[in-house]
C-alpha positions as CSV (number, residue, x, y, z in Angstrom):
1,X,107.6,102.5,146.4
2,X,106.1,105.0,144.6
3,X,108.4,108.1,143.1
4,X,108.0,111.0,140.8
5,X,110.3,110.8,137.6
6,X,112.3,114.0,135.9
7,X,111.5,113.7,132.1
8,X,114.5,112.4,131.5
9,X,114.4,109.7,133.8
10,X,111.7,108.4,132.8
11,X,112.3,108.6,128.6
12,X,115.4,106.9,129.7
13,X,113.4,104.0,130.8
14,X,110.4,104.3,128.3
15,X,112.6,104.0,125.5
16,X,114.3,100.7,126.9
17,X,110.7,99.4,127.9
18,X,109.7,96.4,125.5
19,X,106.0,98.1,125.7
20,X,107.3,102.0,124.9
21,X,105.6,103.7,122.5
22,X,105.7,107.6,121.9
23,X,102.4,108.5,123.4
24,X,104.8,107.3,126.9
25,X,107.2,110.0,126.1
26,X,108.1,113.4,127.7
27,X,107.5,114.7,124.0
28,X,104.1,113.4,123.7
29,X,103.9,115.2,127.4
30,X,104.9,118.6,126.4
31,X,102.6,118.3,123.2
32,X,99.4,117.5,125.3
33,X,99.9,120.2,127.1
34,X,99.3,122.6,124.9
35,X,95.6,121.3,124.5
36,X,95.4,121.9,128.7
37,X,96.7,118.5,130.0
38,X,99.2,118.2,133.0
39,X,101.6,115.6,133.3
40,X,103.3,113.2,135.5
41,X,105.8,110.9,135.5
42,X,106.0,108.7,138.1
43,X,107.9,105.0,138.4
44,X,108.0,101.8,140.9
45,X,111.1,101.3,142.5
46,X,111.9,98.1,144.6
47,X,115.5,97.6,146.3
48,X,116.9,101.0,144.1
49,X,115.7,99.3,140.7
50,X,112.7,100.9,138.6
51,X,110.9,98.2,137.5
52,X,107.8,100.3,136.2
53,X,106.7,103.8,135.1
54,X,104.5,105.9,133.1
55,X,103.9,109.2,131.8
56,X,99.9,110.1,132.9
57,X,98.3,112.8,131.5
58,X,95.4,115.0,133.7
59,X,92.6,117.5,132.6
60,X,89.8,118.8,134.2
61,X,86.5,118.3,132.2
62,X,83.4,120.6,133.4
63,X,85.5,122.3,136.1
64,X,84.3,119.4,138.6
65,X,85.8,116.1,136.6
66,X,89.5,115.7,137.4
67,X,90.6,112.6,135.0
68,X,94.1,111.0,134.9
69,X,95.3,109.1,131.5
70,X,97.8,107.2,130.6
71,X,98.4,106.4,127.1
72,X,99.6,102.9,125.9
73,X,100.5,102.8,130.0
74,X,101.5,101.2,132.1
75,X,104.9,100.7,131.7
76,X,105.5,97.3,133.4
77,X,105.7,93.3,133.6
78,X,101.7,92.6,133.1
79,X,102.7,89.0,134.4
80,X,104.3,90.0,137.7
81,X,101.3,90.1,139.8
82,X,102.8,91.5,142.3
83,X,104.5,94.7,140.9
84,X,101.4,95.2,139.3
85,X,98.8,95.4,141.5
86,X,101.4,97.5,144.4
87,X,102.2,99.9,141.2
88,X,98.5,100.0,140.2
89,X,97.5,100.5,144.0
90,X,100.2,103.1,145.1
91,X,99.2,104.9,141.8
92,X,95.9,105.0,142.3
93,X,96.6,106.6,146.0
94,X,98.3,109.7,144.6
95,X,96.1,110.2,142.1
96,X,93.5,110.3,144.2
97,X,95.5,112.6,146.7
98,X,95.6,114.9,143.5
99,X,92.0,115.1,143.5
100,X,91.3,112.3,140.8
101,X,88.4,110.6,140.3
102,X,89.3,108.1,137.9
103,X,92.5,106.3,135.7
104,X,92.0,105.6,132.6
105,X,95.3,102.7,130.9
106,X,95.5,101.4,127.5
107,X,98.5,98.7,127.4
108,X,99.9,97.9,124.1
109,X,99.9,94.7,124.4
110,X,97.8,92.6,121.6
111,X,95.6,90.2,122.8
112,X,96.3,87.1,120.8
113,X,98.5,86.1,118.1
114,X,96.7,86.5,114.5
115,X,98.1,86.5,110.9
116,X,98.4,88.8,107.8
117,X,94.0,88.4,107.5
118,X,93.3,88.4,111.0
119,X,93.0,85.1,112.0
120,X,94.0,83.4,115.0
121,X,97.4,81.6,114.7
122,X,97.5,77.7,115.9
123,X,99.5,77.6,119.4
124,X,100.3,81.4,119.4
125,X,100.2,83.2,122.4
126,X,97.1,84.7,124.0
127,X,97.7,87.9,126.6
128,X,93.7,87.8,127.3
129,X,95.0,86.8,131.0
130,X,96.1,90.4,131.9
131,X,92.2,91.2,131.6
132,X,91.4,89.2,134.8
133,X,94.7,90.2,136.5
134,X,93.6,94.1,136.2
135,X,90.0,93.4,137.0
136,X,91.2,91.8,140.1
137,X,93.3,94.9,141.0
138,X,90.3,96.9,140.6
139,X,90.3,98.1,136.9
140,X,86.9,97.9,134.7
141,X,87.1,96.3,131.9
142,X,85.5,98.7,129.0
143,X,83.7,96.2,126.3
144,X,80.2,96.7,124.4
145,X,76.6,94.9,124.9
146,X,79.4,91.8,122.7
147,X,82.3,92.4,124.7
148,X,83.9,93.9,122.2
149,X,86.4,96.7,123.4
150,X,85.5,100.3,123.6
151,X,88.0,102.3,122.8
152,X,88.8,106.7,122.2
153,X,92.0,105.7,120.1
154,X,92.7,103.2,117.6
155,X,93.2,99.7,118.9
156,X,93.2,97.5,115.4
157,X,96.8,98.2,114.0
158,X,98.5,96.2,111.3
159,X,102.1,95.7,111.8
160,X,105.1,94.6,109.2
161,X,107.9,92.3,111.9
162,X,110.9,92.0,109.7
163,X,114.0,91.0,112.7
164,X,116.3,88.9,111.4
165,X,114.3,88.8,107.3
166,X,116.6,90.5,104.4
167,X,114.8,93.5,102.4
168,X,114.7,91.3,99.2
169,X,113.2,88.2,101.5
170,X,110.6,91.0,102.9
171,X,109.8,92.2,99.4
172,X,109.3,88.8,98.0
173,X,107.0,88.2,100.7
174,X,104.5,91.2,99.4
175,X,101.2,90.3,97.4
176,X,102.1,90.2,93.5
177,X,99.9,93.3,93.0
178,X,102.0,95.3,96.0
179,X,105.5,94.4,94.3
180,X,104.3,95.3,90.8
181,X,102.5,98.6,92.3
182,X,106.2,99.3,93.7
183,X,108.2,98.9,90.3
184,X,105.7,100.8,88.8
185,X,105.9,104.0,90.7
186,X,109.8,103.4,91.4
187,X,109.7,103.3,87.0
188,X,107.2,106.6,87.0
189,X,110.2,108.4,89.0
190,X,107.9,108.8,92.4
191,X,110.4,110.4,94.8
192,X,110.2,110.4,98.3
193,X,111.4,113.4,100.8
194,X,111.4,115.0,104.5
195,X,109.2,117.8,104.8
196,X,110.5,121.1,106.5
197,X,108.5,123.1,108.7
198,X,107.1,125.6,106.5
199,X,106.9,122.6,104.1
200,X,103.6,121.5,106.3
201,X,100.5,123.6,104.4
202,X,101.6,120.6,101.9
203,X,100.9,117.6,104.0
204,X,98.3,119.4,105.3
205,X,96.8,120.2,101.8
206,X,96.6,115.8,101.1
207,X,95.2,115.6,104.9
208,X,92.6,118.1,103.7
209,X,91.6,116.3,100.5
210,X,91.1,112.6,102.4
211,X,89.7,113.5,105.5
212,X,87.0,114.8,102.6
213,X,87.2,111.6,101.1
214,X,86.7,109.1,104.1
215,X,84.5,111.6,105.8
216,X,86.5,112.0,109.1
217,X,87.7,115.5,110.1
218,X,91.3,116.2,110.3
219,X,93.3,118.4,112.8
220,X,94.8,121.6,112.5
221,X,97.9,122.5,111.0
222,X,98.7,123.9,114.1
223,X,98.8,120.5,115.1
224,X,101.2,119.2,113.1
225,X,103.4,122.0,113.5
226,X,103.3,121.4,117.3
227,X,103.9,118.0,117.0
228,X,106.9,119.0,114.6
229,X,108.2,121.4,117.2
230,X,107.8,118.7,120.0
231,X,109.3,115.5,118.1
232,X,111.2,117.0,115.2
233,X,114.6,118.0,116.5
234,X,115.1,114.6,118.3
235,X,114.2,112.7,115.3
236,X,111.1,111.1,116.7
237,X,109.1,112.4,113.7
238,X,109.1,112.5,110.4
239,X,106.4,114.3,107.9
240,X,107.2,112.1,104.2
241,X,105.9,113.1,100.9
242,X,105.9,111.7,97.7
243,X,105.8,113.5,94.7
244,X,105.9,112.9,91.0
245,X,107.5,115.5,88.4
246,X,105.2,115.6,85.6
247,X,107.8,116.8,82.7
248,X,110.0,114.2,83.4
249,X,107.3,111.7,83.0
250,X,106.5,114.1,79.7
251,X,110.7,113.3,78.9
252,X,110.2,109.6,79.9
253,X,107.3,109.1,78.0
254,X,108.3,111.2,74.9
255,X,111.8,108.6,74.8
256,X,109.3,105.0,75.2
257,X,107.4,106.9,72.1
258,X,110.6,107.3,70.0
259,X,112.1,103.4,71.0
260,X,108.4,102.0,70.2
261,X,108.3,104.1,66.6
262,X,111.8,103.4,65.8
263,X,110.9,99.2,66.2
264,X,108.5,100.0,64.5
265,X,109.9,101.5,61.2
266,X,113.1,99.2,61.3
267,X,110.1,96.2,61.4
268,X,108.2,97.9,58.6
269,X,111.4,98.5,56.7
270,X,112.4,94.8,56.5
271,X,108.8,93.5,55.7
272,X,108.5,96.0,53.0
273,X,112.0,94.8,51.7
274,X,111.1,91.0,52.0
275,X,107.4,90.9,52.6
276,X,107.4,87.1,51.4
277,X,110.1,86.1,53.9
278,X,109.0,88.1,56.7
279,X,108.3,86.1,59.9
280,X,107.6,88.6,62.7
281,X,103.7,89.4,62.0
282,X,103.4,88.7,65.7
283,X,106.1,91.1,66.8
284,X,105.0,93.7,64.5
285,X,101.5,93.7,65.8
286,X,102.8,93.9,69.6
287,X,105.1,97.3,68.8
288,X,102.3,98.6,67.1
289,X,100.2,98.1,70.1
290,X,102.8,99.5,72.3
291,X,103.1,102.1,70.0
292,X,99.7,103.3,70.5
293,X,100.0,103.0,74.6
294,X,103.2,105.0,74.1
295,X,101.5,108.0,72.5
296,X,98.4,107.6,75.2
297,X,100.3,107.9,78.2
298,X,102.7,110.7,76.5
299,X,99.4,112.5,76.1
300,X,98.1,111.5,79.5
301,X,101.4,113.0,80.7
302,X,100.6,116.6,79.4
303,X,96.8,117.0,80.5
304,X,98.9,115.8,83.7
305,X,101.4,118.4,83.8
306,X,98.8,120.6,82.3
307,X,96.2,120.2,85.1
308,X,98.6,119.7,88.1
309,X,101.6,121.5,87.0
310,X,105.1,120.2,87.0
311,X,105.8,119.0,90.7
312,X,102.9,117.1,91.6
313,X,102.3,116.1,95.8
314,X,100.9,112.6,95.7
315,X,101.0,111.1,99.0
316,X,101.8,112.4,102.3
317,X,103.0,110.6,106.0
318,X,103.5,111.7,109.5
319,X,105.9,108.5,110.8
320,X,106.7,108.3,114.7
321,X,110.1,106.8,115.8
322,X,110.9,105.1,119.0
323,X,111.3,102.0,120.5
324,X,111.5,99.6,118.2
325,X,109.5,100.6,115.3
326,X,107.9,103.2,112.7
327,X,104.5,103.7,112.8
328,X,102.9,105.7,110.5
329,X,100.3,107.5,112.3
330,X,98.7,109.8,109.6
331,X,98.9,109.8,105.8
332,X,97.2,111.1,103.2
333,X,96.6,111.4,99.2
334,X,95.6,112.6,96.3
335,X,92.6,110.4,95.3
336,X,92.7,111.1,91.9
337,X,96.1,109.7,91.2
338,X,96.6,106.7,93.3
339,X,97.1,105.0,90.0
340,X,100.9,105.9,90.7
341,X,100.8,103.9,93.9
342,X,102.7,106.2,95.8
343,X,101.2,105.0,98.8
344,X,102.9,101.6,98.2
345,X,106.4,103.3,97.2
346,X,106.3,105.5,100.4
347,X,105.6,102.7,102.6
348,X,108.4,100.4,101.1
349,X,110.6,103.5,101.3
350,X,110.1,103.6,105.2
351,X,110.5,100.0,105.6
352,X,113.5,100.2,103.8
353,X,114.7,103.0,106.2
354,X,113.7,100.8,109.7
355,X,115.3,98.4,108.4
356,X,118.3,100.2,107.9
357,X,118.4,102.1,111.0
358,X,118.0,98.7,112.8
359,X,114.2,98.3,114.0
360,X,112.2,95.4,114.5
361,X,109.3,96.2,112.8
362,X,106.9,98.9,110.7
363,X,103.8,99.7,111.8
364,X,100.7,100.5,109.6
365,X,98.7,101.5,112.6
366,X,94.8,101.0,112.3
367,X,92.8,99.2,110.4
368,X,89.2,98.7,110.8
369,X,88.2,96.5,114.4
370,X,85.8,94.5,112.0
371,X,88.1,93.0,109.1
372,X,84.9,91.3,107.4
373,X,82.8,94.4,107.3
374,X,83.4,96.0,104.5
375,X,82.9,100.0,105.7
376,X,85.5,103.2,104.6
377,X,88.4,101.7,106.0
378,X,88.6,98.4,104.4
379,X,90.0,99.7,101.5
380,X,92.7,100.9,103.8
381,X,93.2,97.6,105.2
382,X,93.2,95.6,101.8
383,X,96.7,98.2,100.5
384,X,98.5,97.2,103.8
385,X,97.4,93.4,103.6
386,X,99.6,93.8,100.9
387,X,102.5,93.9,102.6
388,X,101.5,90.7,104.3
389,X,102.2,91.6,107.8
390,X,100.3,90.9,111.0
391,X,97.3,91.8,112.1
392,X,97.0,93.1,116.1
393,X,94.1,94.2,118.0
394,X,95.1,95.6,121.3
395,X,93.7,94.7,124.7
396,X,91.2,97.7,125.2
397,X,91.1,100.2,127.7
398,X,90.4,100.0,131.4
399,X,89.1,102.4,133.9
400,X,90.6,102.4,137.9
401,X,87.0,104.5,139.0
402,X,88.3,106.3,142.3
403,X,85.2,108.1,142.5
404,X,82.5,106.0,141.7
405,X,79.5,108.6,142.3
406,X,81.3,111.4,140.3
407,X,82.7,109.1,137.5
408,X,78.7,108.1,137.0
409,X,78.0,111.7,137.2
410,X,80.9,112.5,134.5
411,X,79.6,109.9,132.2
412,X,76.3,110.9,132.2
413,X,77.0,114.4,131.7
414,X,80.0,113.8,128.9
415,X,77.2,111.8,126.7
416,X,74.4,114.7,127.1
417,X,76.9,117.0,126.2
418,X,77.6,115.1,123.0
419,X,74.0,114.6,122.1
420,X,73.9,118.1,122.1
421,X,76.3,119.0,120.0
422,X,75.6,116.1,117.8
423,X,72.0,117.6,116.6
C-alpha cells in the first residue's frame, strides 16, 4: 500500500537506495521550496517492508496547472513488474486526489553500457527494457522527431567508477596530458580549499565569468547560499576553490632562476678553464635555454601578481555528496589562466577525497548528448575524457498525463509563453 513518509524516513531509505541521488532528498525538498514547490514523500510498503519511495515535488504553473515531479524518481526495482506498476498506479491515484494533472519521473538509470568515448561496450548491459515496462503502466515516453530523449535537466553525465582500483592504478589510468596537467599545477603550488559561507561572492565571481564564456546564464548567489544553508551542515555539499599565490610562484621562480644561472656559471667556469678539453657543449646549450625560460616565467610571474594580485581564485566547484558518489554539479574558472590546470588538480583532489571517504565513484555530471558534435561543451567533455571514465546517458524522462485535456492545454500555453518571452 501506499503511505506518506516523515523526512526522515524516507532519507533513511534514499540514502540506502542503489538509485539515490540528492535531488531524492529531504534537503533538496526544503531547497525547492523556497522557489514555491511542495513536497511529498511517499513510499510502497508490502507485508511491513518499504520496498519503494520517492520524494515528489508540486507547483502550480498559471494558477490552473497543478504538476507533480519527481527528480531522479522513482525509488524502486525497475525490474519488479509488479511493485512497479501498483507503486506507479497507487501514486498516480493520490496525485490525482491532490488535484494533479500530470507526473513527471526521471530514473537514473543509464541506458546501456558505454566506454570512456561513448561507445557501446560488447555484451554490456542494456536498461532500454524499463522504457516499454513504464509505457505499459501508462507513462509517455518523451523523445524528439529521432527519438532522442527530451529532457529539462542534464541526462549525458560522465562518471569516474574507481571500487576496488588503488589511487596510483586510477591515476595511471589518466590520458598522458591529464597526469602531466596534474604535476604541473601540484609543482605551481595550486591549493585547494572549503569555501565558507561568506566565502561564496568568490565562487560566484568564477560562475559569473563562465557563464559569460559558454553563454549560459547562471543563478543567483542567493542560490548557492540556500543550497549552502540546506546541504552544508550535513556535509552533503561542498563549494571547492583552487587558488594560486602569485608571490610564491614569484619566490619559486626567482630560486629555478638562481639553480639555472649558477649551472650555468660553474659550466662557463670550467670551459673557460679547459676550453680544449671541454665536453659538455650540449649541456651548456640546454642550461642556457633553461636559463632563458627561467627569467620568462619569473617575469610572467610578476605581470601575474601585478595584474591579479597575490592570492589569485582560479577554479571554483559546488560537489554534492550522497549515496555513493561525488558529483560535481557546478564549476567554474578563470579562462585566462587555465594554463595552470587547476581544473585538473581540483578534480584529482576530489577523487582523491571519495576515494578516501570510501565511495564508489566521481561523477563529472554532463557532458554534451551529442559527443561528435563539436558545440560549447565539447571542450568540457574532451578535460574529463581525460580522466578516462565512463560515459552515461540516462533513460530520459516520462510523463504519467492524469489529465489529458489540461496537460495539452498546459503544453500549449507553457510554449506560447516562451515564445513570448523569447522575442
Amino acid at each position: 500500500m501506499l503511505v506518506e513518509l516523515t523526512a526522515e524516513q524516507f532519507d533513511a531509505f534514499s540514502e540506502k537506495h542503489p538509485l539515490t541521488s540528492f535531488q531524492q532528498t529531504s534537503d533538496w525538498a526544503k531547497l525547492k521550496s523556497s522557489n514555491g514547490w511542495g513536497h511529498h514523500f511517499f513510499g510502497w510498503q508490502e507485508n511491513e517492508e518499504l520496498l519503494g519511495a520517492t520524494m515528489v515535488l508540486d507547483k502550480t504553473f498559471i494558477r490552473m496547472f497543478h504538476l507533480f515531479y519527481a527528480p531522479r524518481g522513482l525509488l524502486v526495482d525497475y525490474h519488479n513488474e509488479k511493485v512497479l506498476k501498483d507503486f506507479s498506479e497507487a501514486l498516480v491515484r493520490k496525485i490525482k486526489a491532490l488535484g494533479g494533472i500530470t507526473l513527471k519521473i526521471d530514473p537514473y538509470i543509464d541506458a546501456r553500457e558505454l566506454d570512456s568515448v561513448g561507445e557501446l561496450v560488447p555484451g554490456g548491459y542494456d536498461n532500454r527494457g524499463i522504457i516499454s515496462e513504464l509505457e505499459k503502466i501508462g507513462y509517455r515516453y518523451r523523445v524528439d522527431e529521432q527519438g532522442n530523449p527530451v529532457t529539462t535537466i542534464m541526462h549525458s553525465i560522465y562518471v569516474l567508477p574507481f571500487k576496488g582500483r588503488s589511487k596510483e592504478d586510477l591515476f595511471k589510468s589518466f590520458s598522458p596530458t591529464t597526469r602531466t596537467t596534474i604535476r604541473q599545477a601540484e609543482k605551481n603550488g595550486i591549493t585547494v580549499f572549503e569555501l565558507k559561507k561568506d566565502e561564496l561572492p568568490r565562487f560566484k565571481d568564477l560562475m559569473n565569468k563562465t557563464s559569460e564564456c559558454r553563454d549560459f546564464v547562471d543563478r543567483p548567489l542567493s542560490y548557492y547560499e540556500a543550497i549552502y544553508d540546506a546541504f552544508h551542515d550535513s556535509g552533503r555539499v561542498k563549494f571547492m576553490i583552487a587558488t594560486l599565490n602569485a608571490q610564491n610562484l614569484v619566490e619559486t621562480m626567482k630560486g629555478k632562476v638562481v639553480q639555472e644561472q649558477a649551472t650555468y656559471d660553474r659550466l662557463v667556469q670550467r670551459k673557460q678553464a679547459n676550453p680544449e678539453i671541454f665536453k659538455d657543449e650540449g649541456k651548456l646549450s640546454d642550461t642556457i635555454l633553461k636559463l632563458d625560460s627561467a627569467k620568462m616565467r619569473l617575469e610572467q610571474a610578476k605581470e601575474l601578481k601585478q595584474e591579479y594580485g597575490e592570492v589569485i581564485d582560479l577554479t571554483v566547484n559546488m560537489d554534492f555528496v550522497w549515496g555513493n558518489e561525488i558529483v560535481s554539479l557546478y564549476g567554474g574558472n578563470e579562462k585566462a589562466l587555465l594554463k595552470f590546470g587547476s581544473q585538473y588538480y581540483m578534480q584529482w583532489q576530489m577523487i582523491q577525497e571519495a576515494m578516501d571517504k570510501g565511495y564508489q565513484r566521481y561523477n563529472f555530471y554532463g557532458i554534451p548528448n551529442d559527443l561528435k558534435n563539436e558545440d560549447s561543451m565539447h571542450g568540457v567533455f574532451e578535460t574529463k575524457k581525460g580522466f578516462n571514465g565512463q560515459v552515461i546517458h540516462l533513460l530520459g524522462e516520462f510523463d504519467y498525463v492524469i489529465s489529458p485535456l489540461k496537460f495539452k492545454l498546459y503544453q500549449f500555453c507553457s510554449n506560447l509563453y516562451f515564445r513570448i518571452k523569447q522575442r
